[in-house]
Structures are given as C-alpha cells and as structure tokens.
LUMNURO-126013 format. One record per residue (C-alpha): y, x, z; chain; residue in one letter. Coordinates in Angstrom, 1 decimal. Layout:
residues N
north|east|up|chain|resn
Y|X|Z|A|a $
...
//
This chain:
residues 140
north|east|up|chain|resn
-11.0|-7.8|15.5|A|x $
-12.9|-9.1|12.7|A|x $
-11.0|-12.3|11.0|A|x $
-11.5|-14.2|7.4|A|x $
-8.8|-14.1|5.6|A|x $
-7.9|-16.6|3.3|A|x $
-6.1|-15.5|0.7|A|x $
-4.6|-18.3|-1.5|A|x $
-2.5|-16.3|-3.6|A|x $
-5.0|-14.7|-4.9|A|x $
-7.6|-17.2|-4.7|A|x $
-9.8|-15.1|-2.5|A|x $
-11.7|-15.7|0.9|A|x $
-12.7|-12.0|2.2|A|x $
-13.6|-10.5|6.0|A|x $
-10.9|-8.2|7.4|A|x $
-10.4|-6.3|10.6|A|x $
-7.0|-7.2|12.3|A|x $
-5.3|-5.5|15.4|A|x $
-4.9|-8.6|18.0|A|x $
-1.3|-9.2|17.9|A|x $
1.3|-11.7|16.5|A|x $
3.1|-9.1|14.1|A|x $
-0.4|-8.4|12.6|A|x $
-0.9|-11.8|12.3|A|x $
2.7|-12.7|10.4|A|x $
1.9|-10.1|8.3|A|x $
-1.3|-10.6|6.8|A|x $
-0.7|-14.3|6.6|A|x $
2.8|-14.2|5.2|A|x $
5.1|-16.3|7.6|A|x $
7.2|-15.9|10.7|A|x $
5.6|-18.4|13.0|A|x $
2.5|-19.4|12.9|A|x $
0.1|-23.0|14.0|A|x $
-3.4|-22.6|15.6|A|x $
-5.8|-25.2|14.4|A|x $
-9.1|-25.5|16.3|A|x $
-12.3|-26.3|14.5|A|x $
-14.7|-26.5|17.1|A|x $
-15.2|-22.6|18.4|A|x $
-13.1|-21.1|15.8|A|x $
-9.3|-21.3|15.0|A|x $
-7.3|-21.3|12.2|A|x $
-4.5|-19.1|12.0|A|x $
-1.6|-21.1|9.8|A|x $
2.1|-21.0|8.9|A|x $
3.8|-22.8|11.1|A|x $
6.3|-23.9|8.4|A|x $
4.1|-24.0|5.9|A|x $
5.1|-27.5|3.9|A|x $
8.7|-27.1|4.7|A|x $
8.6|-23.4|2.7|A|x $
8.2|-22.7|-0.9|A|x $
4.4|-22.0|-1.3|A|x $
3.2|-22.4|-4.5|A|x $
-0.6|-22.4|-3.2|A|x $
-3.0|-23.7|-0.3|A|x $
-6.3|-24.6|-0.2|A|x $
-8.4|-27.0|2.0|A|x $
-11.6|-26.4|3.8|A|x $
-14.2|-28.7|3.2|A|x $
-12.7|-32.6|3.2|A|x $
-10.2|-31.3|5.3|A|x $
-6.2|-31.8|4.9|A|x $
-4.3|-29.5|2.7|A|x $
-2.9|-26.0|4.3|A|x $
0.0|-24.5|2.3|A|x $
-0.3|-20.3|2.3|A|x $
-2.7|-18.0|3.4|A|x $
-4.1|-18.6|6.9|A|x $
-6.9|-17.0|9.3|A|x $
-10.1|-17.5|10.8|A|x $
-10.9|-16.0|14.4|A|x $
-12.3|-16.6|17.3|A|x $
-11.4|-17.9|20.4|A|x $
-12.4|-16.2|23.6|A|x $
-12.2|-19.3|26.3|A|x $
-12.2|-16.5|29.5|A|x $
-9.3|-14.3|28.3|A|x $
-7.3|-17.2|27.0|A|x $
-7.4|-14.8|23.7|A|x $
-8.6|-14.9|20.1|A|x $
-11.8|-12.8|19.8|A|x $
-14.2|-11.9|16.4|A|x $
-14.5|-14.7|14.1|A|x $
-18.6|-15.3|14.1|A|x $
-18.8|-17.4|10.8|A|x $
-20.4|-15.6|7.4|A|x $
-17.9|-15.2|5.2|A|x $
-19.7|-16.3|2.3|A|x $
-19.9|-20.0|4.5|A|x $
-16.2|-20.1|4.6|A|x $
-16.1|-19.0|0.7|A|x $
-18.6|-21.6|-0.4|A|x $
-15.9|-24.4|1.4|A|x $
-12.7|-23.3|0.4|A|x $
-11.3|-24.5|-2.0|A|x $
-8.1|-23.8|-3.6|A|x $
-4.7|-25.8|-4.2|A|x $
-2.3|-25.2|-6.9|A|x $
0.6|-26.8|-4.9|A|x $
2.9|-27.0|-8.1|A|x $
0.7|-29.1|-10.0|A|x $
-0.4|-31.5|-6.6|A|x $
1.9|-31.2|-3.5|A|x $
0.8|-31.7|-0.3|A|x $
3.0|-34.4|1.4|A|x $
5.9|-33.6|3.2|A|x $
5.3|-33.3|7.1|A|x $
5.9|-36.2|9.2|A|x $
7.0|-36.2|12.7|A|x $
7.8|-38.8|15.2|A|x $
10.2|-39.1|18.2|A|x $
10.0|-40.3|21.4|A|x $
12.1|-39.1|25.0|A|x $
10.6|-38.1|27.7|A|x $
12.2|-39.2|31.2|A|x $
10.0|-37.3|32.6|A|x $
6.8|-34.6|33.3|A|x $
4.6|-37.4|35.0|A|x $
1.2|-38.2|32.8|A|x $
2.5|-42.1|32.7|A|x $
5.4|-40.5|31.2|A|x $
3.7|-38.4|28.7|A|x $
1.6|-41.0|27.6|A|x $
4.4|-44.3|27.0|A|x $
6.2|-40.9|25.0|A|x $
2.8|-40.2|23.2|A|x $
2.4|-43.9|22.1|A|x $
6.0|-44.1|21.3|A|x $
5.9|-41.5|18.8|A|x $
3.0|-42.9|17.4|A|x $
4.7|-46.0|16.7|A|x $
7.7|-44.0|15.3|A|x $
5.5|-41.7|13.2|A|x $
3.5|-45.1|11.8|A|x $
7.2|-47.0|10.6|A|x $
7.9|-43.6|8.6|A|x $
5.1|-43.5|6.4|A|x $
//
C-alpha cells in the first residue's frame, strides 16, 4: 500500500509502500499502539502514547496541533472499512510539515476528562460527553 511516511527523527517526509497490517504499522512508526486522525479522506497514522513517551521530536502539519514521533499518511477505503493508498503528492505533505524539536519546545501534556456512563442510551452518552467537557475545561 503506498503511505507517506513522516519521519521526524530524521526530519524527513518520503512515500513508502507498507503491507496493510498493524505490526507493519508499529514498526515503521515506532510505537506499540497507535491513534488514527482523520483529515478529511486521508488518516493519520499516530502513536497512541505519543506525549506520555519520551520522544524527543514531532512535527505539525500545517497550523495543525503538535504530533510527537513519526506518524503515517494513508488512505481510507469507506466500503472495506480499511485503509487504502494514500492519494496526496508527497512533495504537498513535505512543503507542510514541519518539524518539532520537542526538547527545546514541549508539546503539552495530554488532558483527559472523566465522566460515568449509567448507560448505552444516546441521552446517556451525551449528559457523559458534556460532563467530560466540563471536567476536561476545570483542568486546564
């Protein structure tokens, strides 16, 4: 599958072909779980525990927030439910990167709000959703 890979340890943004599976995924990246971020038709393959580890660099794409590690770009195929060839030009996503040196400007820690859910029903969901919210806000 053809991915951009963006490599923040060594400052690089490069296309790559990638078998399709997790493991492939850990391993190029660098991490043991990863986060899927979608911007727009394409996702972002992250570490999952990125600000809570010891990465040294990140980068950001565009005005966007801070990523800690290496991450990568695919694409997301909406019938199989699966990730699929990433159709940007790699020279796009190389022209909008740009890279962190996380010693000298840490990103801030990650935040995370609580709320209990009595139960599955969307009423339920949302007074959770808001709740957290609130937490989230008196944490900052």
């Amino acid at each position: 599958m053809r991915a951009i890979f963006i490599n923040a340890v060594d400052r690089k943004v490069e296309e790559v072909q990638i078998n399709n599976e997790l493991e492939a995924f850990y391993s190029k990246i660098g991490c043991e779980i990863i986060q899927i971020l979608h911007l727009g038709r394409t996702l972002l393959i992250v570490d999952e525990e990125g600000r809570l580890r010891d990465w040294k660099v990140g980068f950001r794409i565009g005005q966007g927030e801070g990523i800690a590690g290496n991450a990568l770009l695919v694409g997301e195929d909406h019938d199989a439910e699966d990730f699929a060839d990433c159709r940007l030009p790699v020279e796009l996503i190389a022209e909008m990167t740009h890279f962190l040196d996380l010693e000298k400007t840490p990103l801030p820690p990650p935040a995370f709000g609580f709320a209990a859910i009595t139960d599955l029903s969307p009423a339920s969901i949302e007074k959770a959703r808001a709740e957290a919210l609130r937490d989230l806000e008196q944490h900052r």
